[in-house]
N, CA and C of each residue as an Amber inpcrd file, in Angstrom:
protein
   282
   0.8450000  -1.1710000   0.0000000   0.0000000   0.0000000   0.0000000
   0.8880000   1.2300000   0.0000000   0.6450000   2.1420000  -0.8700000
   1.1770000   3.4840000  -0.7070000   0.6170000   4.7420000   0.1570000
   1.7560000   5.0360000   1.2400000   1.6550000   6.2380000   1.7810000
   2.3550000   7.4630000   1.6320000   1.5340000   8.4250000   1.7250000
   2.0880000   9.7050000   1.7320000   2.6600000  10.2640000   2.6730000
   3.7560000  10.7560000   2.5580000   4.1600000  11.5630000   4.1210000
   4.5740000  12.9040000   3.6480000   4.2070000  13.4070000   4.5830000
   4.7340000  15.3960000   4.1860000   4.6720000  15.7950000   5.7480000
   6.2350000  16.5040000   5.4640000   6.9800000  17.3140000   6.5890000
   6.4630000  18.8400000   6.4060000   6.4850000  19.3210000   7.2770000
   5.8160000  20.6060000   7.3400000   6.9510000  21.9190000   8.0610000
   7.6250000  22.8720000   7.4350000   8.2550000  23.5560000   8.5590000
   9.6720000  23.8220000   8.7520000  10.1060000  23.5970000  10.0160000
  11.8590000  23.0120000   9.7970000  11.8370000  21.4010000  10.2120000
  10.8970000  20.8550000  10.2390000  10.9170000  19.3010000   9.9140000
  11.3920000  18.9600000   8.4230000  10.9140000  19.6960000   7.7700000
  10.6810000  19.6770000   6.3600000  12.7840000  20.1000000   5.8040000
  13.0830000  20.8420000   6.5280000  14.5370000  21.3430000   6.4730000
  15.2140000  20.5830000   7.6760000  15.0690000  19.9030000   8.5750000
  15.6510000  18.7600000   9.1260000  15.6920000  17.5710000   8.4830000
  15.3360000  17.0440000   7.2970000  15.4470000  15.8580000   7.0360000
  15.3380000  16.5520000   5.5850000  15.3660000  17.4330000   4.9230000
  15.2110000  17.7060000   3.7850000  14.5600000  17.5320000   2.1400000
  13.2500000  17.1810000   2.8490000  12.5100000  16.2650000   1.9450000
  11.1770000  17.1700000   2.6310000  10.4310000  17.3570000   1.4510000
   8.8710000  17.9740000   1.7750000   7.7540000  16.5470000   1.7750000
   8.2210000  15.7810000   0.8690000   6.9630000  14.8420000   0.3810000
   7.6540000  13.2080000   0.1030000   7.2870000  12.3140000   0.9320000
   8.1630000  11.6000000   0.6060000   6.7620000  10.1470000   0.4890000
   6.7410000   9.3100000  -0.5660000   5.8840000   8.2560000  -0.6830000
   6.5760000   6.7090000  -0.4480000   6.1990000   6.5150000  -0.1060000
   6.4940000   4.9200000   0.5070000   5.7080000   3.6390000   0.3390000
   5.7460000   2.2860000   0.1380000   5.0170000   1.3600000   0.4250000
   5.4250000   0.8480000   1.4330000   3.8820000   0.4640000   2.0590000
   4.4720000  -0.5280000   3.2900000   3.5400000  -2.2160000   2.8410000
   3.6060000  -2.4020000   3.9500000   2.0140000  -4.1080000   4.0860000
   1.0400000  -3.0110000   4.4380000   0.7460000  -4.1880000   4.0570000
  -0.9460000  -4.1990000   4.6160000  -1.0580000  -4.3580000   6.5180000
  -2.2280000  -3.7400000   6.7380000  -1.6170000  -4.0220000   8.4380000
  -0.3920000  -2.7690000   8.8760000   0.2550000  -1.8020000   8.2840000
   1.6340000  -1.6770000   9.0550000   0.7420000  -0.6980000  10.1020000
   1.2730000  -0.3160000  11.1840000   0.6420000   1.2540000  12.1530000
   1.4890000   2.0840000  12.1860000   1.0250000   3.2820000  12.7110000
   1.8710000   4.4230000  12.5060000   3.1760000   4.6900000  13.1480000
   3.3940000   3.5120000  14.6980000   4.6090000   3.5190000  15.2130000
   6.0640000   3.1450000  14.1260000   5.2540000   2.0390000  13.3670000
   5.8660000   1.1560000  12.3480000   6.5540000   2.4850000  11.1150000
   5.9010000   2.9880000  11.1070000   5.8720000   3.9200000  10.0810000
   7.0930000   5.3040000  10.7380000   6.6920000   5.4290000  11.6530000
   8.0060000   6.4690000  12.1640000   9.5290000   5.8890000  12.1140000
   9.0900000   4.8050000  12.6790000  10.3490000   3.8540000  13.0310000
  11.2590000   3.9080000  12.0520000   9.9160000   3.3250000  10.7840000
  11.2940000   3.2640000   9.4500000  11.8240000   4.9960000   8.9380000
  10.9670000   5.7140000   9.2390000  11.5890000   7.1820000   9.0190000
  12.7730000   7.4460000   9.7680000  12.4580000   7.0100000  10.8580000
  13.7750000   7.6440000  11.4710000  14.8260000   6.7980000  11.1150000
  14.8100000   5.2610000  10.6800000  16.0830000   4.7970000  10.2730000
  16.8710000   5.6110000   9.1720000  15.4930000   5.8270000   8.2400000
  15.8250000   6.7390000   6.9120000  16.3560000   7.8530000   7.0280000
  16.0870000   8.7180000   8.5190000  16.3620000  10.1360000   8.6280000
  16.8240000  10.5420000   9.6290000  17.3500000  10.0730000  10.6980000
  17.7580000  10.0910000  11.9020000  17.7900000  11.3700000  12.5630000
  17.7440000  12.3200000  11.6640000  17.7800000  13.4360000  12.8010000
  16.1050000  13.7170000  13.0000000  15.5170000  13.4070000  12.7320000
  13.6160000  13.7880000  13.1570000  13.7590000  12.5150000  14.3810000
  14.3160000  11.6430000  14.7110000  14.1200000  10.8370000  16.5170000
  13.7480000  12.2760000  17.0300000  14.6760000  12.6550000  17.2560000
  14.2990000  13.6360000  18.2000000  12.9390000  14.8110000  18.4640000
  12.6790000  14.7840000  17.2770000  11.3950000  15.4050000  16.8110000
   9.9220000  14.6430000  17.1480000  10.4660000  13.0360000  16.6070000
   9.1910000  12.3280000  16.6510000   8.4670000  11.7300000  17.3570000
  10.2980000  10.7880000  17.8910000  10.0350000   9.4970000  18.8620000
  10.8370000   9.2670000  19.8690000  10.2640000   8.9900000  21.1280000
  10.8580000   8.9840000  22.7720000  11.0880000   7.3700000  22.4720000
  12.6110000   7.0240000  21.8930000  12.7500000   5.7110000  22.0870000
  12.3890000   5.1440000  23.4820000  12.7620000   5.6760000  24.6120000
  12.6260000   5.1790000  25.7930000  11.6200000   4.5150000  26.2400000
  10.8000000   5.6110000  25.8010000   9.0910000   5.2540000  26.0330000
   8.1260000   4.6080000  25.2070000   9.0350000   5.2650000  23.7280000
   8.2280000   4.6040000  23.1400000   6.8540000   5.0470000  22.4850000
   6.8840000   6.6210000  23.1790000   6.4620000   7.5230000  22.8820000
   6.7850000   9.0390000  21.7590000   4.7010000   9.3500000  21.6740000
   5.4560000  10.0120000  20.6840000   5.9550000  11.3280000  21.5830000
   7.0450000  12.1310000  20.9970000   7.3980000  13.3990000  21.6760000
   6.3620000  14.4220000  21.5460000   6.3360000  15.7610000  22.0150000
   5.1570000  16.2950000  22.0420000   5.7700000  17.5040000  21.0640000
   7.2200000  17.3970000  20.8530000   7.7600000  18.5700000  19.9000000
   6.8360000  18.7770000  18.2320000   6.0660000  17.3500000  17.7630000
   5.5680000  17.8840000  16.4280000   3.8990000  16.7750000  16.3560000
   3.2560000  17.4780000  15.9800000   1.6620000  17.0520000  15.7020000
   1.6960000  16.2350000  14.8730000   1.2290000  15.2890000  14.4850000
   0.6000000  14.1790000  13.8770000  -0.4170000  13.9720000  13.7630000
  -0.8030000  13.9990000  11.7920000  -1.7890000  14.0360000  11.2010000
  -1.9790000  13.0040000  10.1380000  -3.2510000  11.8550000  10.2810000
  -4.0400000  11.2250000   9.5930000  -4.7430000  11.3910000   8.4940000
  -4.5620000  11.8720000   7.2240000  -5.5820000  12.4190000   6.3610000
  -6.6730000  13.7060000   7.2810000  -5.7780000  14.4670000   7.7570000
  -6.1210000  16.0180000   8.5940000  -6.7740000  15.3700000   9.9690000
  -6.5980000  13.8510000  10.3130000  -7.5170000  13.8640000  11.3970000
  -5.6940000  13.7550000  12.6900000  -5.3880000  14.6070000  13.7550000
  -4.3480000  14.3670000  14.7230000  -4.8450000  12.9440000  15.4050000
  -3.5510000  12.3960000  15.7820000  -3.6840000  10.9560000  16.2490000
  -4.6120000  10.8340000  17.8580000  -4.3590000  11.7770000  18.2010000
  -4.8470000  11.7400000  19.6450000  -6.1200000  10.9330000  19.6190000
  -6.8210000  11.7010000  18.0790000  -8.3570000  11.1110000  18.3900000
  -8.8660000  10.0590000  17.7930000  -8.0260000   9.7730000  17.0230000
  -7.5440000   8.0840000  16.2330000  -6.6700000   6.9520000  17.2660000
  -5.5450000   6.4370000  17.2010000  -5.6060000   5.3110000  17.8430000
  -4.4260000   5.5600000  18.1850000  -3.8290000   7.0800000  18.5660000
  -2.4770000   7.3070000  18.5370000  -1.6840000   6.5060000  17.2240000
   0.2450000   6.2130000  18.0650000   1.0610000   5.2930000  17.4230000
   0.1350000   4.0630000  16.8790000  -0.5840000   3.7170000  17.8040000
  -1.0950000   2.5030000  17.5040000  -2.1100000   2.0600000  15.9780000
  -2.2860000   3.5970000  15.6170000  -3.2830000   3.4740000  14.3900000
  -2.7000000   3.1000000  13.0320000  -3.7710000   2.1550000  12.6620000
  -3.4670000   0.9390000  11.4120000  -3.8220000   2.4870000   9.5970000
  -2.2960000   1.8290000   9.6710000  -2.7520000   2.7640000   8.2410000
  -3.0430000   1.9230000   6.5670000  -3.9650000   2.4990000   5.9870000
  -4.8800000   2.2970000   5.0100000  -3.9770000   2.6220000   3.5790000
  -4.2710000   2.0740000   2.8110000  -3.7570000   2.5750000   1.5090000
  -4.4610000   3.9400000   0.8850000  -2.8950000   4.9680000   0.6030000
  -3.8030000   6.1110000   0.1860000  -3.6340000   6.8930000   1.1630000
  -3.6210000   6.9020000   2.2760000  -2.9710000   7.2880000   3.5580000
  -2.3320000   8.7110000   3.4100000  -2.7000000   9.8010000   4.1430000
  -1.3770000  10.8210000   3.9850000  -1.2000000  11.0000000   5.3910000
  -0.0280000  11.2970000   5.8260000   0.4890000  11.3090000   7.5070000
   1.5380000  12.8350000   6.8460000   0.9890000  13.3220000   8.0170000
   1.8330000  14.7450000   7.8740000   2.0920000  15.2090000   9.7750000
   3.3410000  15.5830000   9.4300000   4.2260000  15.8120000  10.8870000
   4.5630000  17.0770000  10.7270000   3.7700000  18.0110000  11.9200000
   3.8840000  19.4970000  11.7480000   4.9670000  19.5300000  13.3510000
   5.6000000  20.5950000  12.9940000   6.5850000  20.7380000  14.4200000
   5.5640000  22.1870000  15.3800000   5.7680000  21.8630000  16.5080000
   5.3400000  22.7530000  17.1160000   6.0490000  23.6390000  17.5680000
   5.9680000  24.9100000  17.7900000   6.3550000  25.8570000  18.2990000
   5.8860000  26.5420000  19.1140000   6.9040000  26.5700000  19.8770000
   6.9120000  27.2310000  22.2220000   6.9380000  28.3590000  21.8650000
   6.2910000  28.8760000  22.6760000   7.1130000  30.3350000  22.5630000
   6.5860000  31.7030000  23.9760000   7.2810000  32.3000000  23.9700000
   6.1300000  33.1550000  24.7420000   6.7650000  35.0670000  24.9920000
């Protein structure tokens, strides 16, 4: 199945790629799906994923075809063919 991924930001200039398409299986979830990014891109770990935990970090939003994971199945959500996942970075500020 083909997915879409698009970086948004200085995500997008941390790993240097705006749009990047991929196949995975059938079945893969979205933890699955970071995982292999970050092998591919190593400097977004830090952006994405709390190896420790296992968690996602809270530095960038994660988006399902515009829906954020929170209200989907988090990491845990099974992605579909056709799929677009987009990782916006957040910004602190005050």
């Amino acid at each position: 199945m083909k997915i879409t991924i698009e970086f948004v930001g200085s995500l997008r200039h941390a790993c240097s790629a705006h749009i990047l398409i991929r196949d995975y299986d059938e079945g893969t979830i979205l933890r699955e799906l970071i995982n292999g990014i970050i092998e591919e891109k190593p400097i977004l770990e830090r952006n994405l994923l709390d190896k420790q935990s296992d968690e996602q970090k809270p530095t960038a939003l994660v988006l399902i075809n515009g829906r954020e994971i929170s209200v989907l199945q988090g990491l845990s959500t099974a992605l579909r063919d056709g799929d677009k996942v987009v990782f916006v970075p957040v910004v602190h500020g005050g």
